[in-house]
N, C-alpha and C positions, 0 to 999 in steps of 0.2 A: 562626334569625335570618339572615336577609341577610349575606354578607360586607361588609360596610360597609369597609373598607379597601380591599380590592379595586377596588370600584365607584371608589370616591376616585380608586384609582391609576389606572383604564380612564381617569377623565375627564379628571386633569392631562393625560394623554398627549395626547388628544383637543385639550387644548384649545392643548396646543402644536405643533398641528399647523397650527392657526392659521385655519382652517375655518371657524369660528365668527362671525369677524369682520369678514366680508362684508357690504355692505350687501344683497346680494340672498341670503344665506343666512338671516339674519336677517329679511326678509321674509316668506321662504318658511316659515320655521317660525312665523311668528305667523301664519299664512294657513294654516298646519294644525292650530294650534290652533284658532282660531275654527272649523271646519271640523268638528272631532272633537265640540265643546261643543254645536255645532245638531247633530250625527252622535246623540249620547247625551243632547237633552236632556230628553225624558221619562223616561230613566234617570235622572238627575241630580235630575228634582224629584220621582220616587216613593221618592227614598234619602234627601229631602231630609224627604218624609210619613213616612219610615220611621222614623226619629234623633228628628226634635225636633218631627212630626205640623206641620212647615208649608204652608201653603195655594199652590197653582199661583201664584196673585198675588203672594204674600210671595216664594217661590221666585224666581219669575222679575223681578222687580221689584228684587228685593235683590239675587242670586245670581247672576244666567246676564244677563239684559239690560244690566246696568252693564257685564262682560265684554265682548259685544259692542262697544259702544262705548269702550269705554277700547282693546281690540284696533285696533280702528277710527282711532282719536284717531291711537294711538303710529307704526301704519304710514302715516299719511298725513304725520308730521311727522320719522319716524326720518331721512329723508336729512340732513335741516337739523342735527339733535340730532349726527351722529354729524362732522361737518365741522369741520375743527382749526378755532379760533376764535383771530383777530387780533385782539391788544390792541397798546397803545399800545408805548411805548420811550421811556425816557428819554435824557432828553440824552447822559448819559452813555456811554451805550453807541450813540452816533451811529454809522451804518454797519451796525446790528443790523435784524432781522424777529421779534417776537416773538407764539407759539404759543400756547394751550391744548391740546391734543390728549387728548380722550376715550379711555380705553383699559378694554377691560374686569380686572372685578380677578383672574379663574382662575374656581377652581369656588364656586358659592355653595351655602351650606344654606340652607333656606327652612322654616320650621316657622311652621305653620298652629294657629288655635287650634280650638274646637267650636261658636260662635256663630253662626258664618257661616263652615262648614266647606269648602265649596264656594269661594266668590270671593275670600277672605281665604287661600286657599294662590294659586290661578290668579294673582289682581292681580298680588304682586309678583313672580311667575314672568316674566309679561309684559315687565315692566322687567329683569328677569334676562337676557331672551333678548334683548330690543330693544339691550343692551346688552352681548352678544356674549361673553355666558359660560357656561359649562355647569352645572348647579343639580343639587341632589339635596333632594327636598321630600318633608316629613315631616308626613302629616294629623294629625288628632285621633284618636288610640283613641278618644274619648268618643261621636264618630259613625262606627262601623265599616262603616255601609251606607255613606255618603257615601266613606269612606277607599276602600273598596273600587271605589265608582267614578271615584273619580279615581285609582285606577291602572290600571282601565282605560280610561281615555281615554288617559294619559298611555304606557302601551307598548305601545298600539296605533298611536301616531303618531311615536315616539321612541324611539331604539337607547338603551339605558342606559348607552352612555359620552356620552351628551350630556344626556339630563334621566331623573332615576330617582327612582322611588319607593320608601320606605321607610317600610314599616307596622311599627305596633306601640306600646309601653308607653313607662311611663319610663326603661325601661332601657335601649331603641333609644336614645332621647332622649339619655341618657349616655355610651352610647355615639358618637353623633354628633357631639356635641359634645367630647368624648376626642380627634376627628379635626381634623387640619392644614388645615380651610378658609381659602379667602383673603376669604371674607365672609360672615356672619350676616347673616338676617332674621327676628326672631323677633315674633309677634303673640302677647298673650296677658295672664297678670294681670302685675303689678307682680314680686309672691313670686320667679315663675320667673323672669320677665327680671333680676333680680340675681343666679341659678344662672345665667343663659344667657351674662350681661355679665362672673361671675366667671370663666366656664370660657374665653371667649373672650380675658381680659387675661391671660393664660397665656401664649399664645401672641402676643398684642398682633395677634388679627385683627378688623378695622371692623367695627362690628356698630351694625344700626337695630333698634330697640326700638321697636313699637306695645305700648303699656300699655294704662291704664286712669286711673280717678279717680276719685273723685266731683266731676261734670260739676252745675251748678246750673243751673237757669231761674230769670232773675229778671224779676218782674215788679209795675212801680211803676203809679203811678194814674192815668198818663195813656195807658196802654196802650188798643189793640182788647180790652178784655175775651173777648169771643164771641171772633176770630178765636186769640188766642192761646189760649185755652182749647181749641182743637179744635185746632190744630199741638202744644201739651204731648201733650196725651191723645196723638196720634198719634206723636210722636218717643220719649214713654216706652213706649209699649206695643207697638209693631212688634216682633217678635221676642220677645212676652212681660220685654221689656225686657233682653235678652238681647243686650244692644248695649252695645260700649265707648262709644260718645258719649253714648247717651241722657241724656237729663236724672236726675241720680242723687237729687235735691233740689228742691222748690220754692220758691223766695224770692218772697214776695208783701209788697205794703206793705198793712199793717192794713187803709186807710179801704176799701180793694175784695177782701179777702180773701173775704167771702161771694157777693160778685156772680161773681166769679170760681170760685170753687168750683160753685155754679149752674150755670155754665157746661160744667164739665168734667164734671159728674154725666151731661148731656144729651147730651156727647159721649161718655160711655163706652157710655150704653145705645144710642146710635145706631151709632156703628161696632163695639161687638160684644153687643148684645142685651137683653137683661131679666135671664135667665141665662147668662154668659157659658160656664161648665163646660159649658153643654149644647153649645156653638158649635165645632163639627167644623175651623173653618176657625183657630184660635186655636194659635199655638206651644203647645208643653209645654215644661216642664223637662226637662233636659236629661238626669238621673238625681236618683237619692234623694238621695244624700248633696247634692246642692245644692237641691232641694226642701226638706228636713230644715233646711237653713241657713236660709233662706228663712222657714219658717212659724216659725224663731225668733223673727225679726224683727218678728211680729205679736202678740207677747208684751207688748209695752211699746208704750203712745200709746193712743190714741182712736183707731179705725177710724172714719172717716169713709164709706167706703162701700165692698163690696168685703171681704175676708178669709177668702172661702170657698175650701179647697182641695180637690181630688180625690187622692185618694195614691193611687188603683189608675193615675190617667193620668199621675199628675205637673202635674197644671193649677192653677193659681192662678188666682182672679180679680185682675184689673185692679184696685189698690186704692190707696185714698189716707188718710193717716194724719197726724192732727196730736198738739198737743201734746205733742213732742217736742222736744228739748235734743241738744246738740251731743254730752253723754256719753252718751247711749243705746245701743246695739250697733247699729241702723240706721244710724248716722251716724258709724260707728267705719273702715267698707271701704266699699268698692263696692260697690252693690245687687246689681245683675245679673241682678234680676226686675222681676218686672211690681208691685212696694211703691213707691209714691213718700210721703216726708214732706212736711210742711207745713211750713214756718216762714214768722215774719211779721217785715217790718221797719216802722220808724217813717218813718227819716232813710237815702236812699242810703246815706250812710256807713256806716251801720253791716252792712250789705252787703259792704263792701269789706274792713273791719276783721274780719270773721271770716272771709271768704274768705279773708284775705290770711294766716294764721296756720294754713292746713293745706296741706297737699302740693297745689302746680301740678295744676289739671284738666285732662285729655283738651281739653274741651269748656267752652264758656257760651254760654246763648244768653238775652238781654237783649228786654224786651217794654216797648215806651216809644216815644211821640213826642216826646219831650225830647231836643234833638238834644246839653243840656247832660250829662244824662246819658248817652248814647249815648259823648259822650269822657271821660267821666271815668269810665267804666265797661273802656271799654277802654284807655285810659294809665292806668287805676289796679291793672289786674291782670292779671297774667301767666297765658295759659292755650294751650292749643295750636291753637282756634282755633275757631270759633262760628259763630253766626249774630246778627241784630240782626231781631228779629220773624219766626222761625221757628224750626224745630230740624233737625240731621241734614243737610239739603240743601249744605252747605256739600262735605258729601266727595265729593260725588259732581258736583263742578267735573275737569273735567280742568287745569284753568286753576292749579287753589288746590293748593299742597304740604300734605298732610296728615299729622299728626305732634304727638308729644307734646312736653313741657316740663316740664324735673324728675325728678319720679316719677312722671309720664305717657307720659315714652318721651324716646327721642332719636334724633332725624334724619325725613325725611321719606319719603313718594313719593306717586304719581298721576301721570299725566300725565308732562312731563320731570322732572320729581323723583324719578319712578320709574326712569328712565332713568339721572340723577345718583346714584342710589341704589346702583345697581351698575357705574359708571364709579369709576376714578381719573383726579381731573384731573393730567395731565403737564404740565409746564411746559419748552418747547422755544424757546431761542434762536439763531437761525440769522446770523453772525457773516461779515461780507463779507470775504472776502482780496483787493481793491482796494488797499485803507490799509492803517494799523497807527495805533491809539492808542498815540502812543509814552509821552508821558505817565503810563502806569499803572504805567510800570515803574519800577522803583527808581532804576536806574543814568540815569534822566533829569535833568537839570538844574532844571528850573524845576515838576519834576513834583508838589509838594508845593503850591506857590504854586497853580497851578491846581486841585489836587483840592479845595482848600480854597475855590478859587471856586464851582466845581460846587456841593460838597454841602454848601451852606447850609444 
């Protein structure tokens, strides 16, 4: 095992050298990341065929191009992000200038989950660095070719007293977390992010939590039938459904459940085939033990279409399951495959009324030209954030803070959020020695009669 203390101690030193927090050091290290990602990135998507057998399209689509552009995004706007920000000043303190001043928090850990092994460590690195601190990132065991090559990319372009990598188990994992960081970023299920949030109120260090949920598509009767039929199919089954946001549930209202179902039957054999097991370009699971989980899940309901597995590759077909109940064990966690269930409503409400009596989702994405429903769907339920007649596309805004609610996570990043993700805001008053508010002071005469004017 790695010295993991060591490394700790290399970087605080590092980072109080103060290096780091340049606008043009900061540049230049995101301009060598991007730089090593095109350097490696046929290594990157044959590690990518190698873990979890996905397709150059899925790869670079999901993995390595979103990268580019999020890199892209953060150095075309870091000058702006990184500049103390002037707010107001109350009366009070007449003769005052007051600050926001961004400042990075020290050294961050960054723990990556196995679904999107690749972009989901790099992203909040991004923000790590944009925002002028030293990181120590920890891939998935679960994808070792991947892990492998994100470290080397990462000490081919970076001295490990500024960004390091750290392979290995849950014991690394414990390890890591045992150590005095000044910030947490953990992606992954709900289980560990309450290990990751316990170990870190220990020490009371800031920690963002990307979770999980069960994420719903609902969809009422005045929807695009076809079009939403073909964005489900595609937001559940990218990644073999191996995605925090995916749609973990279908909420359909009764009178168009069968048209719509029609719909998705057409879009499964069209975007992956008649047999999809046979289809070379289709994720796998990720290992047994969650394949094993998985074909539990196909124990209870009516298979609608779909249920066949491969256990020598790990492959699932694409499946859809109805007559299902909320006690089921499908509907008990997160899916995390390519199963989606059925369920049917009558009345919106009652949409809202079950949703609203289980754990905050990740994700909802709502299928309706009802623009009545469209507000009462989102003033009526708390979730971390969606789409209205599509799925997935929302995260991948540099614009939109992306982030859970509840037990789906807490805090955000993308974009500047990723950047706020690993800032502390400082709050800085700068106090004129011209005057003197004499008033504040005790031994003032009339100083009471006036505070009492002020702060009404």
């Amino acid at each position: 095992m790695q010295n993991i203390e060591q490394i700790l101690h290399l970087q605080k030193e590092y980072f109080f050298t103060g290096e780091t927090k340049s606008e043009t050091f900061r540049l230049n290290q995101l301009e060598k990341l991007k730089a090593a990602i095109q350097r490696y990135e046929r290594e990157i998507i044959e590690a990518l065929k190698t873990d979890l057998n996905k397709s150059e399209f899925e790869s670079y689509s999901t993995e390595i191009g979103m990268l580019y552009k999020e890199i892209g995004f953060t150095m075309k706007k870091l000058k702006n992000w990184m500049k103390p920000e002037k707010v107001k000043t109350p009366l009070t303190h007449f003769g005052t200038k007051s600050y926001i001043h961004p400042e990075p928090y020290g050294v961050a850990l960054i723990i990556a989950p196995w679904n999107y092994p690749f972009s989901l460590q790099i992203s909040p690195l991004i923000g790590a660095i944009a925002a002028g601190n030293c990181a120590v990132i920890k891939p998935s065991e679960l994808t070792p070719t991947v892990s492998n090559i994100i470290s080397k990319v990462i000490t081919d372009i970076y001295d490990e007293k500024y960004v390091a990598v750290v392979e290995g188990g849950v014991e690394v994992s414990q390890t890591l977390l045992d150590q005095d960081f000044d910030k947490i970023f953990f992606t992954g299920s709900v289980n560990v992010g309450k290990i990751v949030m316990e170990a870190a109120s220990k020490r009371l260090i800031p920690v963002t939590l990307e979770l999980g949920g069960k994420s719903p598509a609902i969809v009422d009767e005045t929807a695009d039938l076809k079009l939403a039929a073909k964005r489900i199919v595609w937001g559940k089954f990218t990644n073999s459904g191996q995605t925090c946001i995916a749609p973990d549930y279908l909420y359909v209202q009764r009178s168009v459940k069968s048209e719509l179902i029609k719909y998705m039957l057409e879009y499964i054999r069209e975007l992956y085939g008649d047999n999809p097991l046979e289809n070379e370009e289709m994720t796998h699971i990720v290992n047994t033990n969650h394949f094993q989980r998985l074909n539990r899940y196909l124990e209870k309901g009516k298979i609608i279409t779909g249920g066949k597995v491969d256990a020598e590759t790990l492959a699932i077909e694409p499946t859809l399951i109805e007559e299902i109940t909320w006690d089921d064990p499908v509907m008990q966690d997160e899916i995390f495959g390519p199963i989606l269930p059925v369920l049917e409503f009558d009345q919106i409400k009652e949409v809202v009324e079950n949703v609203r009596i289980h754990p905050k989702p990740l994700a909802l994405y709502l299928f309706t030209e009802k623009d009545e429903n469209q507000r009462y769907i989102v003033d009526s339920l708390s979730f971390g954030g969606g789409c209205i007649n599509d799925t997935l596309i929302h995260v991948a805004s540099p614009y939109l803070p992306f982030g859970g609610v509840g037990q789906s996570g807490t805090g955000s990043y993308h974009g500047k959020a990723s950047f706020d993700a690993f800032s502390h805001e400082k709050s800085i008053i700068k106090q004129t020695n011209r005057f003197d508010i004499v008033f504040r002071y005790p031994s003032y005469k009339h100083g009471l009669k006036i505070m009492k004017k002020l702060l009404k």
